[in-house]
ROLOZA-245357 format. One record per residue (C-alpha): residue in three letters; chain; y, z negated, x negated. Coordinates in nm, 2 decimals. Last residue first. Layout:
// residues N
+--------+--------+--------+--------+--------+
: residu : chaine :      Y :      Z :      X :
+--------+--------+--------+--------+--------+
:    Ala :      A :      Y :      Z :      X :
...
+--------+--------+--------+--------+--------+
//
This chain:
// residues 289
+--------+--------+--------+--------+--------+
: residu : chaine :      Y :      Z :      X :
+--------+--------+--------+--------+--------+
:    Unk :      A :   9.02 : -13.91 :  -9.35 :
:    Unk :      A :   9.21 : -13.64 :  -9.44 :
:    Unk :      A :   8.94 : -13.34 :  -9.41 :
:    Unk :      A :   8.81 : -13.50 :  -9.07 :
:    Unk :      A :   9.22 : -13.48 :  -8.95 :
:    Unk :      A :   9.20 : -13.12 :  -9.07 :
:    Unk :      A :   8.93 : -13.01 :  -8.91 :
:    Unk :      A :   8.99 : -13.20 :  -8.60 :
:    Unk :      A :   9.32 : -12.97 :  -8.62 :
:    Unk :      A :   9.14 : -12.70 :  -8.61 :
:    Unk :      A :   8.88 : -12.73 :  -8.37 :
:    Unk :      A :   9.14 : -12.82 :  -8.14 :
:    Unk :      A :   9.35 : -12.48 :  -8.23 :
:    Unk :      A :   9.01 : -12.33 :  -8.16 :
:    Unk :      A :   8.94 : -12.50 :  -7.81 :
:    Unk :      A :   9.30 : -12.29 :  -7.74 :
:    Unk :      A :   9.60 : -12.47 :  -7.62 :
:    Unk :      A :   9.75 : -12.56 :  -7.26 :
:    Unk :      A :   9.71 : -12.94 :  -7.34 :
:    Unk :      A :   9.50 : -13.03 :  -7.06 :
:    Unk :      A :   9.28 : -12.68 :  -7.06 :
:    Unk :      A :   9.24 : -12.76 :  -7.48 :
:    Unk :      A :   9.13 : -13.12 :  -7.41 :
:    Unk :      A :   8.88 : -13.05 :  -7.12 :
:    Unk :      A :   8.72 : -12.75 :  -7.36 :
:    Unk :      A :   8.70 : -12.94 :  -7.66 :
:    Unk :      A :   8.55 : -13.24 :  -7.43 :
:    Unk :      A :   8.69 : -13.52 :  -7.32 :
:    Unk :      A :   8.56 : -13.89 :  -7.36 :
:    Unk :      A :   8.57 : -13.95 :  -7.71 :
:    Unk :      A :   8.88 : -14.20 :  -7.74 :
:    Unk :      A :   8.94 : -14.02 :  -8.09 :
:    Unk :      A :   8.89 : -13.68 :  -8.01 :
:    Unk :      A :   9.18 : -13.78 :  -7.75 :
:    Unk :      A :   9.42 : -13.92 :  -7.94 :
:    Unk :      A :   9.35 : -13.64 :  -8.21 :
:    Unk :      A :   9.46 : -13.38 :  -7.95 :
:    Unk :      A :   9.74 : -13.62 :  -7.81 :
:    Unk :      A :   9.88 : -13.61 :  -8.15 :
:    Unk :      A :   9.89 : -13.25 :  -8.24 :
:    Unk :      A :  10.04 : -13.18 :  -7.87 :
:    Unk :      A :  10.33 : -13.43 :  -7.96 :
:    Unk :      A :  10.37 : -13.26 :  -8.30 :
:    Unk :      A :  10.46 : -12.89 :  -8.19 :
:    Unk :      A :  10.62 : -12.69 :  -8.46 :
:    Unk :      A :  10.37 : -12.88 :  -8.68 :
:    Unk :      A :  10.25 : -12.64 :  -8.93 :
:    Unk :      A :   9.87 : -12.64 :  -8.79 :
:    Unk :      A :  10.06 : -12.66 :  -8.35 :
:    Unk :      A :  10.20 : -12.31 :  -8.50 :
:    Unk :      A :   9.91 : -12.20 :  -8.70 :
:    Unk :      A :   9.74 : -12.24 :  -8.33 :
:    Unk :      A :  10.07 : -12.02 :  -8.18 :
:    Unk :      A :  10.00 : -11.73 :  -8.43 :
:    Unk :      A :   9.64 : -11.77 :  -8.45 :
:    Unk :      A :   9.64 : -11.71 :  -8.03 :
:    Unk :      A :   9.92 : -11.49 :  -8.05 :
:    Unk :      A :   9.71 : -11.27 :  -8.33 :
:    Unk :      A :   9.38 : -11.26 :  -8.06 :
:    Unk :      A :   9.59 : -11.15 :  -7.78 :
:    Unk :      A :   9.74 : -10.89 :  -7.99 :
:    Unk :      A :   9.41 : -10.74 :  -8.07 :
:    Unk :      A :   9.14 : -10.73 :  -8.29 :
:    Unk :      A :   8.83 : -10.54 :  -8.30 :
:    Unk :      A :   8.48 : -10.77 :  -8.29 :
:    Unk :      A :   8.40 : -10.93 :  -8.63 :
:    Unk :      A :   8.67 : -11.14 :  -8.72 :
:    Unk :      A :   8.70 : -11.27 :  -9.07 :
:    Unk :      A :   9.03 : -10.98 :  -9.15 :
:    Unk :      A :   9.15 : -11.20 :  -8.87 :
:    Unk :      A :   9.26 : -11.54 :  -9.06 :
:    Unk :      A :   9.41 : -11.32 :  -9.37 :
:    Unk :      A :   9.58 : -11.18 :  -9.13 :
:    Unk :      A :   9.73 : -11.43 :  -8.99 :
:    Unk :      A :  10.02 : -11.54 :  -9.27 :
:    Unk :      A :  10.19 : -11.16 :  -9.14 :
:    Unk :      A :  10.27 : -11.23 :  -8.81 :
:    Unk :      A :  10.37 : -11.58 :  -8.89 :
:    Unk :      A :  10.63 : -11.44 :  -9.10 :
:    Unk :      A :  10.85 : -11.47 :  -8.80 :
:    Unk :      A :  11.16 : -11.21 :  -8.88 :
:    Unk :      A :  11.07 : -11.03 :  -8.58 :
:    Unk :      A :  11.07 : -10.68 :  -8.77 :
:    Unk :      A :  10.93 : -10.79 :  -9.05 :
:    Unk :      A :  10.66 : -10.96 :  -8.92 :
:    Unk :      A :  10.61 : -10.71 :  -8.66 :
:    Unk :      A :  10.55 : -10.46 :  -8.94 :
:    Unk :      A :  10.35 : -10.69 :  -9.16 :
:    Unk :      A :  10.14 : -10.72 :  -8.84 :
:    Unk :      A :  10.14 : -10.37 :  -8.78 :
:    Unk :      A :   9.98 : -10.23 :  -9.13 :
:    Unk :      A :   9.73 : -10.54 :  -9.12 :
:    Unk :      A :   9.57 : -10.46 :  -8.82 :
:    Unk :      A :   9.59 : -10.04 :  -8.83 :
:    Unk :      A :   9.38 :  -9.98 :  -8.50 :
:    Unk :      A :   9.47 : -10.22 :  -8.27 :
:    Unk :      A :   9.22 : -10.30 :  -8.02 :
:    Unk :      A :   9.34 : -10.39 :  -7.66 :
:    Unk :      A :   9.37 : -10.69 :  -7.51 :
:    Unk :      A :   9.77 : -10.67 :  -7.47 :
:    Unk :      A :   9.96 : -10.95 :  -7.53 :
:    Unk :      A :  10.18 : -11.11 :  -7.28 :
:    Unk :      A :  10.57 : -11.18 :  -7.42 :
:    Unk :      A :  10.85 : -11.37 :  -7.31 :
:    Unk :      A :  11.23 : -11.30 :  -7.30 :
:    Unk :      A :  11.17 : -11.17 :  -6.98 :
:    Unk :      A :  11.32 : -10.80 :  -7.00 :
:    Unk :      A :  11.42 : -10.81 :  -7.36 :
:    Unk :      A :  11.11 : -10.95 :  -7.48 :
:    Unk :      A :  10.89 : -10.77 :  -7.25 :
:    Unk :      A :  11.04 : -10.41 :  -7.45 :
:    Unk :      A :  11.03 : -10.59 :  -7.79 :
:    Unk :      A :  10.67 : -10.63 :  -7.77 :
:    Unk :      A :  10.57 : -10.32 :  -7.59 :
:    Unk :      A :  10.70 : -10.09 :  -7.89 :
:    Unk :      A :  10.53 : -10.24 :  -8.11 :
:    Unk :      A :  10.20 : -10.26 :  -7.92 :
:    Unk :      A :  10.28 :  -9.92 :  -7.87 :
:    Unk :      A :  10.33 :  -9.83 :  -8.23 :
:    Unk :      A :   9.92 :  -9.89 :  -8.23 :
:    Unk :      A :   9.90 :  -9.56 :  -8.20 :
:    Unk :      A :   9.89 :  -9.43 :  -7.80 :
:    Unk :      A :  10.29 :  -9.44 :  -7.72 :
:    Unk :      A :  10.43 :  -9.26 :  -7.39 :
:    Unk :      A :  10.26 :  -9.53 :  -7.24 :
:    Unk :      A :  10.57 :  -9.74 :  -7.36 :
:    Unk :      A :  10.77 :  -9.51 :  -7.07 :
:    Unk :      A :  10.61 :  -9.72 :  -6.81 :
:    Unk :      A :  10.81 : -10.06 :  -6.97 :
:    Unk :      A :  11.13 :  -9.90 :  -6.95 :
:    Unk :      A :  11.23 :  -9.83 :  -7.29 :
:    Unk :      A :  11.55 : -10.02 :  -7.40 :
:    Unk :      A :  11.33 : -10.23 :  -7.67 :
:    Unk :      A :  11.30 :  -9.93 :  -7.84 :
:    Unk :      A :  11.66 :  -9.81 :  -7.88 :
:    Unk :      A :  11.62 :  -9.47 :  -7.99 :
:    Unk :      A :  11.90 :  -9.31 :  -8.19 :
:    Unk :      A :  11.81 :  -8.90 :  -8.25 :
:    Unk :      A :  12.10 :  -8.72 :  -8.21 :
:    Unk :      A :  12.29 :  -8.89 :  -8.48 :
:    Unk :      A :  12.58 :  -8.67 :  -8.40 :
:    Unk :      A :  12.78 :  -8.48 :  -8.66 :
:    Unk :      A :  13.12 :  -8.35 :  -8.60 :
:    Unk :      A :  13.32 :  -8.11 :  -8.83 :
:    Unk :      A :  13.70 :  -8.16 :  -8.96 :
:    Unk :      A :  13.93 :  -7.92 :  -8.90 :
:    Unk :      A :  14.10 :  -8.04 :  -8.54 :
:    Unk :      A :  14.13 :  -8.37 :  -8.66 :
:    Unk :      A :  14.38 :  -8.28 :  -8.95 :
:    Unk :      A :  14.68 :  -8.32 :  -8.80 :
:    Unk :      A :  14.59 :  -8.70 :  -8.65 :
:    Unk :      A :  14.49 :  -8.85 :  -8.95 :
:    Unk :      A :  14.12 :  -8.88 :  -8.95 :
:    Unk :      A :  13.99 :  -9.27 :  -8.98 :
:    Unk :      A :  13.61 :  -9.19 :  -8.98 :
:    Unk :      A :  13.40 :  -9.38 :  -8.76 :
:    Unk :      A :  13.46 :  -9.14 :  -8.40 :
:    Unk :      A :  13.41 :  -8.81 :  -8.61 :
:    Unk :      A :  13.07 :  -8.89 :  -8.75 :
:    Unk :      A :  12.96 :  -8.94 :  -8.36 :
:    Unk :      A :  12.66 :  -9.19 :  -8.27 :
:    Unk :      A :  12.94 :  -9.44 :  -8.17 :
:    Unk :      A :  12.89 :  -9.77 :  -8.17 :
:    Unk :      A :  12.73 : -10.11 :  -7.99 :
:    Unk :      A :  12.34 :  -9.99 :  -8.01 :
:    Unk :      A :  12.24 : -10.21 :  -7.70 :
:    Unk :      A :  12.13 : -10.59 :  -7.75 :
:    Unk :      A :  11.75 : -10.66 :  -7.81 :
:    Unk :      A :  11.79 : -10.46 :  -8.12 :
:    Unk :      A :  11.48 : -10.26 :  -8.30 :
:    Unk :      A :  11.67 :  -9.96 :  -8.34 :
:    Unk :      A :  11.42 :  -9.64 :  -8.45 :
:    Unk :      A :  11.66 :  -9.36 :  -8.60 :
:    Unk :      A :  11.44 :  -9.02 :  -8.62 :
:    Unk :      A :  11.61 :  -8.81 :  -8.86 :
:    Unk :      A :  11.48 :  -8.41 :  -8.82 :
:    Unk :      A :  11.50 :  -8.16 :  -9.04 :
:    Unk :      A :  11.52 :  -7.79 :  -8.99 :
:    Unk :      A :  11.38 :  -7.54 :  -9.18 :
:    Unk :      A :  11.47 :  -7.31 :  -9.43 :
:    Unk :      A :  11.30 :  -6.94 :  -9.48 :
:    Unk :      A :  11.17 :  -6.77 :  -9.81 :
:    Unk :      A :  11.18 :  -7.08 : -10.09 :
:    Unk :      A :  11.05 :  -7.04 : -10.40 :
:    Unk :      A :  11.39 :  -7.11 : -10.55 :
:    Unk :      A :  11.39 :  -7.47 : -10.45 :
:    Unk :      A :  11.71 :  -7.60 : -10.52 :
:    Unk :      A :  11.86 :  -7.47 : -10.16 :
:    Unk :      A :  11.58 :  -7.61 :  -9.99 :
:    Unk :      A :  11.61 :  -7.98 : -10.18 :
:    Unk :      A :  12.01 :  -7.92 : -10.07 :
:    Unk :      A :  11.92 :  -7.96 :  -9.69 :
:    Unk :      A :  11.68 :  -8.25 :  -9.70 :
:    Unk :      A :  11.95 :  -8.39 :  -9.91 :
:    Unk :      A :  12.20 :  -8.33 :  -9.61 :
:    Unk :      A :  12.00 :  -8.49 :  -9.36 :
:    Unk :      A :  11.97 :  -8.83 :  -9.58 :
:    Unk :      A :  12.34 :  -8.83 :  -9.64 :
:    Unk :      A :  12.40 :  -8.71 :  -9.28 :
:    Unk :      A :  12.19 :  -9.03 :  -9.17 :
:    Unk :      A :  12.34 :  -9.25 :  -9.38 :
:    Unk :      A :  12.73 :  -9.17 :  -9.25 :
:    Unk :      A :  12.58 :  -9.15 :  -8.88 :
:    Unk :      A :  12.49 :  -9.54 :  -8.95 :
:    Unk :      A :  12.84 :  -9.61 :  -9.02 :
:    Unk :      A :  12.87 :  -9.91 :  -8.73 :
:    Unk :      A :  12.53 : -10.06 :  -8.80 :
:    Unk :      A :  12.31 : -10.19 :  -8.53 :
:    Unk :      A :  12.04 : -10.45 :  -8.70 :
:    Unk :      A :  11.68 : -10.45 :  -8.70 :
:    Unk :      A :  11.72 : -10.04 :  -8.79 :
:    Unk :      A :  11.37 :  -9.86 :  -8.87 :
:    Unk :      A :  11.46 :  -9.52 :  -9.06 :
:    Unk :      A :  11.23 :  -9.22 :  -8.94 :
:    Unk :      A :  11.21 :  -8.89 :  -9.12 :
:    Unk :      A :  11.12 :  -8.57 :  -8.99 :
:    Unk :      A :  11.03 :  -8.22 :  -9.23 :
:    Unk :      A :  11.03 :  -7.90 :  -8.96 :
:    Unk :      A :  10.78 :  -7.62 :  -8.96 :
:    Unk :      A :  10.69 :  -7.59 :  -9.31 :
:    Unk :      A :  10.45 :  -7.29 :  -9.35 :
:    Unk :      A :  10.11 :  -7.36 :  -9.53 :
:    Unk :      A :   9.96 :  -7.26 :  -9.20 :
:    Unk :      A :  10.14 :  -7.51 :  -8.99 :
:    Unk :      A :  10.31 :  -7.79 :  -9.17 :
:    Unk :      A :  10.54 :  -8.08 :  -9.01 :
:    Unk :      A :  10.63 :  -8.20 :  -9.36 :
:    Unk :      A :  10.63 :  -8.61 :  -9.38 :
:    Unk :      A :  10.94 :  -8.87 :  -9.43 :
:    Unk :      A :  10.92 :  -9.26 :  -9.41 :
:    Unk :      A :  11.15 :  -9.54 :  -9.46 :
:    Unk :      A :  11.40 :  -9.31 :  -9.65 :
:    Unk :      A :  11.53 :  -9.36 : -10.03 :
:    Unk :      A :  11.87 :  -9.30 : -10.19 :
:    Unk :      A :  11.91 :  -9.28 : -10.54 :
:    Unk :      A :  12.23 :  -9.25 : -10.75 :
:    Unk :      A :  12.30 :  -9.06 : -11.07 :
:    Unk :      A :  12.63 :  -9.07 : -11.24 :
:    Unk :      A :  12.93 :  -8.91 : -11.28 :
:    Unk :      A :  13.10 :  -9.09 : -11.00 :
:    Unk :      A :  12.87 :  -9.01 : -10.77 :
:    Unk :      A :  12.55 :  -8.78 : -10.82 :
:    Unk :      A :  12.31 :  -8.77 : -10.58 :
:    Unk :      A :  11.93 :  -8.81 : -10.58 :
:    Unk :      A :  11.64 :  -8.82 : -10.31 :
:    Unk :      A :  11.30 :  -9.03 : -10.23 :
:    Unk :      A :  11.11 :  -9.06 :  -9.98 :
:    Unk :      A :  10.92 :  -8.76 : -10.12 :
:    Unk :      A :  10.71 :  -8.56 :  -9.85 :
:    Unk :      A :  10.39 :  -8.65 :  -9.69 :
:    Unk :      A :  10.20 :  -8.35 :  -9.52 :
:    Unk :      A :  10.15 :  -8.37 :  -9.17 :
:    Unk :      A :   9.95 :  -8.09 :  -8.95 :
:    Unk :      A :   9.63 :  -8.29 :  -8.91 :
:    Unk :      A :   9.82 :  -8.62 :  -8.74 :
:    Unk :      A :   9.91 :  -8.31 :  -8.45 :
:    Unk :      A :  10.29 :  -8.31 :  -8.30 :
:    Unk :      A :  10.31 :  -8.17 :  -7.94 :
:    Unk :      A :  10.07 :  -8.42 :  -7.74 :
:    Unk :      A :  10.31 :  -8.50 :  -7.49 :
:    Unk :      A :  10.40 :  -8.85 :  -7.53 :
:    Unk :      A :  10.77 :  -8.81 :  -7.38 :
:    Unk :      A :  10.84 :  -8.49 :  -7.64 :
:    Unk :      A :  11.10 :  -8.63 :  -7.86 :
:    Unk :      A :  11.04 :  -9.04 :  -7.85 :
:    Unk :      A :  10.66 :  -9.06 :  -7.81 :
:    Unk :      A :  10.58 :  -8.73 :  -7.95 :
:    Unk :      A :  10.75 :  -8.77 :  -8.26 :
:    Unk :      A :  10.63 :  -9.18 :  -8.26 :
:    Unk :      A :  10.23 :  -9.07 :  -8.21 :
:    Unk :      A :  10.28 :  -8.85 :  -8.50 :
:    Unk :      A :  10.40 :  -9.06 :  -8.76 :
:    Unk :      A :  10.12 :  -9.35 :  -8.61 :
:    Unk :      A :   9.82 :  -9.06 :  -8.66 :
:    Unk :      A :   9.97 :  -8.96 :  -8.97 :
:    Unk :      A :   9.96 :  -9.34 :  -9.12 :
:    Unk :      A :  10.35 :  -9.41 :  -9.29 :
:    Unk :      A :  10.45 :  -9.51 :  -8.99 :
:    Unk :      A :  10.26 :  -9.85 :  -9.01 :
:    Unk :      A :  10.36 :  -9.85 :  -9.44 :
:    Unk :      A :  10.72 :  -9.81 :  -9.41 :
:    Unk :      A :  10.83 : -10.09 :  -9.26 :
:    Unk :      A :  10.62 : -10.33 :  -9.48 :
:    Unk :      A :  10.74 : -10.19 :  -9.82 :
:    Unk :      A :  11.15 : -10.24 :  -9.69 :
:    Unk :      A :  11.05 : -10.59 :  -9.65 :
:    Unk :      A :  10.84 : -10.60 : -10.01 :
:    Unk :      A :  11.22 : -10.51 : -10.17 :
:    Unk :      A :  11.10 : -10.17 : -10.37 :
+--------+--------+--------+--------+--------+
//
């Protein structure tokens, strides 16, 4: 499996995080789906084409169990990029979901399942969420072939910024990223602790395309206290100034270590850096001298 399609599974993949984004999107953070009910499912399907076997594989899927009974199995796919047959894929994954019930001969009752399409975008979905409107249907025969929507397309940086409360995994910060991106093009972390570090970073890493998401952790797994996004923009912008995406503000730093006057503190206010990102790069001047 390609390590980017690895990193967007694993966040959702965590049954308090599955849960928080069903309740999120489908029931406006009401508290409807319970971590404690779900049951991971293959990701996994076949189909044959052409006489032979393909495979297909979701992001995530989980069982929505209650007393050993099925309820509903949901899948999510994470989308970076609008794509104009996406209700093709999704009726391919919703229809193996459907033919795994018919193969199981166990089975007393079939339940629904539900694809959860997560666009990450910071323009709007551009096509149609109707089967019908991306096939090319000769006029004669439109009235026989069935519709499918894809029901379930959330744009997540199109949430208004109260509706990200809807989210209380650390999805939110997720969430809450891409929303202040697409309203101010800027973003201001939130102090609060996320829960699954590692898990999200490699998620906003991904999802961002900035591996500099994903080169900190290493830096916070050190940290003591919780972490939060304020402490990963703070590594993210010092490994920034350390790989020299700003090179003036690297050399007034050693400039002014060097006249001896200022203080960390007095050098990091002028320069509108953190004392650690001066710590840093006296580090490495000491360690090439």
């Amino acid at each position: 499996m390609a390590e980017k399609d690895i990193s967007e599974k694993i966040l959702a993949d965590y049954n308090d995080v599955f849960a928080d984004i069903m309740n999120g999107f489908l029931f406006r953070g009401e508290q409807v789906v319970s971590p404690d009910d779900l049951v991971n499912a293959k990701d996994k399907s076949q189909y044959k084409a052409d006489g032979k076997l393909h495979e297909q594989e979701r992001d995530v899927t989980k069982f929505l169990k209650k007393n050993n009974l099925t309820i509903v199995m949901a899948g999510f796919e994470h989308q970076t990029k609008a794509e104009k047959f996406m209700p093709l894929r999704q009726i391919g994954y919703d229809g193996s979901g459907y033919r795994a019930q018919l193969l199981d001969k166990n089975i007393e009752r079939a339940y629904p399942v539900i694809t959860l399409i997560l666009y990450f975008g910071l323009n709007p979905w551009p096509y149609s969420q109707h089967l019908a409107d991306v096939l090319d249907i000769p006029e004669p025969y439109k009235p026989f072939v069935s519709d499918y929507e894809m029901k379930n397309l959330f744009q997540v940086a199109f949430l208004e910024p109260e509706q990200v409360n809807w989210f209380k995994s650390d999805f939110r910060y997720v969430a809450d990223y891409f929303v202040q991106k697409r309203l101010t093009d800027d973003y201001k972390p939130s102090a609060e602790t996320i829960g699954h570090v590692d898990a999200t970073l490699k998620l906003m890493s991904v999802l961002t395309d900035d591996r500099r998401f994903e080169e900190v952790i290493g830096e916070l797994s050190t940290k003591k206290e919780g972490v939060n996004m304020c402490d990963v923009l703070d590594r993210i912008e010092n490994r920034g100034i350390e790989k020299g995406y700003d090179k003036a503000q690297r050399e007034a730093v050693v400039r002014m270590l060097k006249i001896g006057k200022f203080s960390k503190e007095d050098i990091a206010a002028a320069l509108g850096i953190t004392v650690d990102a001066v710590e840093r790069i006296e580090q490495q001047e000491m360690s090439l001298a």
